[in-house]
C-alpha positions in Angstrom: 46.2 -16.6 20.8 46.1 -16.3 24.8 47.5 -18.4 27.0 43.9 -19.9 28.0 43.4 -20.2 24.0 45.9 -22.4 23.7 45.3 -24.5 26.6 41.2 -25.0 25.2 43.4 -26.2 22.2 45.1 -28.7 23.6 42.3 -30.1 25.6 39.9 -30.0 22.6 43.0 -32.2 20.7 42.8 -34.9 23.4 39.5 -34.6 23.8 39.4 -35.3 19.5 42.1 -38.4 20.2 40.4 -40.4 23.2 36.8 -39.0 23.4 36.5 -40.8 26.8 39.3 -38.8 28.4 38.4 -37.7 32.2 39.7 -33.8 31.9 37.4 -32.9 34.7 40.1 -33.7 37.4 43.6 -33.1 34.8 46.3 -31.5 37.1 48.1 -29.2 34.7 51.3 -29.3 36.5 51.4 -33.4 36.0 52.3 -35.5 32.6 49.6 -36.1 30.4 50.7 -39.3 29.4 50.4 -40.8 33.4 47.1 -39.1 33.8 45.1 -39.8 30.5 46.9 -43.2 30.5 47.8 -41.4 26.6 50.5 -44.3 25.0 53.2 -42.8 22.0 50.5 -42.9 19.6 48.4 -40.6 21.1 51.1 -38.4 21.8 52.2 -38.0 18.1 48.5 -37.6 17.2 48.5 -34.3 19.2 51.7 -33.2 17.9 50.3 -34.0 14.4 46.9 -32.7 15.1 49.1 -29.1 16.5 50.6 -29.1 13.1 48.3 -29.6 10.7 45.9 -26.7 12.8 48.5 -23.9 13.3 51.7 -25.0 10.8 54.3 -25.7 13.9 56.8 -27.8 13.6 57.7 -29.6 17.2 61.4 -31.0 16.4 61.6 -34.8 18.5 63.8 -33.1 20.8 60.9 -31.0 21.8 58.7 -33.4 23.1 59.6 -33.8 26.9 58.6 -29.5 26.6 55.1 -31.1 26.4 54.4 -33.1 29.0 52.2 -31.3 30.9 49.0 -28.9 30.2 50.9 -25.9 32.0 54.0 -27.0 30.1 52.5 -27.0 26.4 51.0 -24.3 27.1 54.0 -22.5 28.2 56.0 -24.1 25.2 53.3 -23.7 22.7 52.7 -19.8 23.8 55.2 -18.1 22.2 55.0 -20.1 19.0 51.0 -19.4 18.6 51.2 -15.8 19.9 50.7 -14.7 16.5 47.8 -17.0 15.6 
């Protein structure tokens, strides 16, 4: 899975949690949470939603790695490369 594969991912999972989600302006370098006004819920749903699709497991202490588009992306990469 490329880099860009993984980021369609992770905007088609938002897009799946809050269907009225304004991605047209998302700034990958900037939390998530702040932008998409995302609370904890929807934040676990994606984590969920990333395991049930690929079989990762995202331990607790991983999930400041995914703050960000740019950084799931990066975090998620070498974990999906195979995919």
């Amino acid at each position: 899975m490329t880099l860009e594969e993984i980021k369609n991912v992770i905007i088609e999972i938002i897009q799946d949690i809050d269907e009225d989600a304004d991605l047209s302006s998302l700034n990958p370098k900037e939390a998530l949470r702040d932008q998409l006004d995302l609370d904890s819920m929807d934040f676990l749903d994606i984590v969920m939603e990333l395991r049930k699709r690929y079989k990762i497991q995202i331990p607790e202490a991983d999930y400041p790695e995914l703050a960000s588009l740019d950084s799931c992306v990066n975090y998620l990469g070498p974990r999906l490369q195979s995919s």
